[in-house]
N, C-alpha and C positions, 0 to 999 in steps of 0.2 A: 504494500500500500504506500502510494505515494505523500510525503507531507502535505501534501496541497489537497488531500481526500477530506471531506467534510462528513463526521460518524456521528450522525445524533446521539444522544443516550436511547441508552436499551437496543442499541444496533452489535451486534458481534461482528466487522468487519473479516473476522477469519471463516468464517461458517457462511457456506455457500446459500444465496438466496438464490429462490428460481424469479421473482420479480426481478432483481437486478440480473439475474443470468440472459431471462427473454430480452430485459433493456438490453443487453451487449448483440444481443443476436441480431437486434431490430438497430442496431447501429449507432445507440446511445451512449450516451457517456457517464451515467449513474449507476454503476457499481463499482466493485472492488477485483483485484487481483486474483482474489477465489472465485469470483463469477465468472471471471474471463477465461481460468484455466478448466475451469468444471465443460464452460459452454464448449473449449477450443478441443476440450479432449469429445465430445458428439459430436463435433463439426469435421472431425479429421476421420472419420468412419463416414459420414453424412453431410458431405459438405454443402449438401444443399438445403440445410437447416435454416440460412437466413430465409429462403423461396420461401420455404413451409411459413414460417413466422410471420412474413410481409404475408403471405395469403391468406393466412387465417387475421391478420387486421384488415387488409380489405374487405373481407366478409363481412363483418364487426361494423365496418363504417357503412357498408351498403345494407343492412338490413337494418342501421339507426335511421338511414335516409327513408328510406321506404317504410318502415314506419311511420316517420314524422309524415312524408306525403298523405299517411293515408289519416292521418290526424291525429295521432299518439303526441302529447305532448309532455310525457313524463318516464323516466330511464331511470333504472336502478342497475349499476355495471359492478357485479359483484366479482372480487376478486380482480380488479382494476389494472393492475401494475401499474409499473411507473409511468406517467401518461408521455405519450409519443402524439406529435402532432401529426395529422388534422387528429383533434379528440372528440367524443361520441358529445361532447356538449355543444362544441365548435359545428360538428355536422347538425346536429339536432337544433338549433338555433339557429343556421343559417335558414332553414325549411320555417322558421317559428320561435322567433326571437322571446317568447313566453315560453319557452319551453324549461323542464326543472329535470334536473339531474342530480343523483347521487354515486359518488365513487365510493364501492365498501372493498378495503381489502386489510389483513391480520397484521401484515408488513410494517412498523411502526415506519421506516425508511418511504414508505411508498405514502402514507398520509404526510410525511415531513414535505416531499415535493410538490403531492396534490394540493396540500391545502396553501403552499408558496404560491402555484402556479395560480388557483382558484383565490385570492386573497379580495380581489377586485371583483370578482365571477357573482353578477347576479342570479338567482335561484339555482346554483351550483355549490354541492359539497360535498367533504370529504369525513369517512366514516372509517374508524380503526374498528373493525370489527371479524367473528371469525361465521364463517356461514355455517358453520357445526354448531351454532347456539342461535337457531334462526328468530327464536322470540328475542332475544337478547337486538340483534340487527334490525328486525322488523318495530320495533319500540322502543328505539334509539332516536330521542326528539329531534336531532337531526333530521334523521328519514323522515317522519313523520312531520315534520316541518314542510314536508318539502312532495312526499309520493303520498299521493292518498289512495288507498288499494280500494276503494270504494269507484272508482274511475279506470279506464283500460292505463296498461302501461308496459313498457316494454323491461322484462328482466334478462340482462345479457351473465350466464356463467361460459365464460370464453377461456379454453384454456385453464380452469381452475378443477374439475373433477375428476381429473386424473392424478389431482394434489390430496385428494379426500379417496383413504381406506375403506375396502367394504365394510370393516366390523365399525367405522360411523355410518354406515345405510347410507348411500350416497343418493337414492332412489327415495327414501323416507324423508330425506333432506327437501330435496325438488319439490315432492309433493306438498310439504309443510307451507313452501312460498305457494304455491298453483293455487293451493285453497284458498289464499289468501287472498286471489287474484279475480277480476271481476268477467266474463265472458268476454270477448275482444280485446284480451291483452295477450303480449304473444313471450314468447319465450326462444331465446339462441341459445344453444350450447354445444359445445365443441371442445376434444379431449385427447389423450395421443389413442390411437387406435390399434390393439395387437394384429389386424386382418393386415397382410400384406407389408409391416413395416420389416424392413430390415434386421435379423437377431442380434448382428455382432449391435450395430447402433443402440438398438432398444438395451439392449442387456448392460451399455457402456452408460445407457442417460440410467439404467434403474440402480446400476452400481453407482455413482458418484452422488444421486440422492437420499442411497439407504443411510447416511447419519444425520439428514437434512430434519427438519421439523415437520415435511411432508413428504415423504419417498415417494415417487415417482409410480403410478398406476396403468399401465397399461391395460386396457378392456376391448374385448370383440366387440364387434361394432351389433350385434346382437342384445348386448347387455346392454347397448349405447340407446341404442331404441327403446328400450323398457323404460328409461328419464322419461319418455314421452307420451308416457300414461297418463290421459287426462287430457291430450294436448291433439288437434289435429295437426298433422306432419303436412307440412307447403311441400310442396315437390321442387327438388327428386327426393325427397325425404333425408335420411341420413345417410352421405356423400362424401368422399375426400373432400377437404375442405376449396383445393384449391377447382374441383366439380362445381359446387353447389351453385355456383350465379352462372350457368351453361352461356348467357349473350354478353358475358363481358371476356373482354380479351383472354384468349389459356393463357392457363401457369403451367410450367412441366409438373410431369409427375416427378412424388420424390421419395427419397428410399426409408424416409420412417412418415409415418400417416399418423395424419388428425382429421377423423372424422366428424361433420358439423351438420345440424340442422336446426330448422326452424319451426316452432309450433305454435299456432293459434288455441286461446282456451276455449273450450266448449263450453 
C-alpha cells in the first residue's frame, strides 16, 4: 500500500475486498494492493474479466434506463460497490430528474466514497448495511426516507449473490425484499455462474476468496432461476450477462460466466 492510500477506520487495507477488487477490474482506482493482486491472479487464467465486469454494468445501466422510461422513479442498488460513472442515479435522473435512489452495500470503504461522491446528491443515498438482515436494510430511515415499497421500484442485486452462502438462504433473502415489493416493481440480478465458466479460473476467484468475509459462490444457473420465484422473467430470461440486451452491440463470450436477468412482480 502506497502512503498516499487513504484507509478509513474499520477498513483492513491487507484483507482483500471484492468491492474494491471489481473497482480494479472496472479500471478504478479505489482499492489496495490486495485487491489488485487477488483480481490480477483471475485475470491471468481469464483475462477477459474486465469484458465480463464492463458487461454486466452495462446491463445494470440499461435496465435502470428502461425502467425509469417506463416510469419507475425509485432504485434500491443493493450491494452497490464502489460507484463507477455513469451511476444508476446519474442514469435514472437523466430519464427523471425526481427520481430517488438508494446505495446499500456492508463495505464500510464503499459508503466512505458513496456518501463523498452523493454529499451534494439530491434524493440520493448511501446505506452501510448487510442484505442478510433484510429488516435491518429495509427500516433503515435512510431507505425509508427515500423508497416507499408501497409504490413500484426497481431493486438491482448485481453481482452480490454469489457473495451470500446457501446456509444464509440466499432465495429466502430475495423473497423477504419481493414481499415487500408492490406489483410493477421489477427486480435484476446477476451472479458468477458455475454452467460453462472456466475450472482452472472459477477454482483461482473461489481460492483467493475463501478467507475473505464473503467466499466467493458459484451457482448453476438453475438454482439462479429459483431467485425468481414470484417474479415474471423478461426475456430471454436468465442469460450470460453479456446475452441479455440481444439489440445492443455483442460482447465476446468469456471464459468465467455471470449469469443475469430481469423480473417483473406479479
Amino acid at each position: 500500500m502506497s502512503e498516499q492510500e487513504f484507509v478509513p477506520p474499520g477498513v483492513d487495507p491487507t484483507q482483500m475486498s471484492h468491492a474494491r477488487a471489481y473497482d480494479y477490474v472496472l479500471g478504478g482506482k479505489n482499492n489496495y494492493a490486495v485487491d489488485r493482486e487477488a483480481a490480477a491472479q483471475v485475470i491471468a487464467l481469464a483475462p477477459d474479466l474486465p469484458v465480463l465486469g464492463k458487461a454486466q454494468r452495462r446491463l445494470l445501466l440499461r435496465v435502470t434506463r428502461m425502467c425509469a422510461e417506463q416510469g419507475i422513479d425509485q432504485f434500491l442498488d443493493i450491494g452497490a460497490g464502489i460507484p463507477t460513472a455513469p451511476n444508476v442515479h446519474e442514469t435514472a435522473k437523466a430519464v427523471n430528474p425526481h427520481s430517488r435512489v438508494v446505495y446499500v452495500d456492508y463495505d464500510p470503504l464503499v459508503t466512505v466514497h458513496n456518501s463523498a461522491l452523493l454529499a451534494d446528491g439530491d434524493g440520493v443515498a448511501s446505506v452501510e448495511a448487510d442484505v442478510r438482515d433484510p429488516d435491518a436494510l429495509m427500516g433503515d430511515p435512510r431507505v425509508s426516507a427515500l423508497i416507499d415499497f408501497d409504490r413500484p421500484l426497481l431493486v438491482l442485486f448485481v453481482g452480490l449473490f454469489h457473495l451470500v452462502a446457501d446456509e444464509h438462504d440466499p432465495a429466502g433473502l430475495i423473497a423477504r425484499f419481493r414481499d415487500r415489493m408492490v406489483p410493477g416493481s421489477h427486480m435484476m440480478l446477476s451472479q458468477f455462474c458455475a454452467d460453462g465458466s472456466d475450472p482452472a479460473a472459477r477454482a483461482k476467484l473461489e481460492e483467493i476468496s475463501a478467507d475473505s468475509p464473503s467466499p466467493m459462490c458459484f451457482r448453476r444457473r438453475e438454482e439462479i432461476v429459483r431467485f425468481f420465484d414470484g417474479f415474471q422473467l423478461m426475456e430471454p430470461g436468465v442469460v450470460d450477462v453479456q446475452d441479455w440486451w440481444p439489440d445492443e452491440p455483442a460482447i465476446p463470450q468469456t471464459g468465467l460466466k455471470v449469469a443475469a436477468g430481469v423480473g417483473t412482480k406479479l
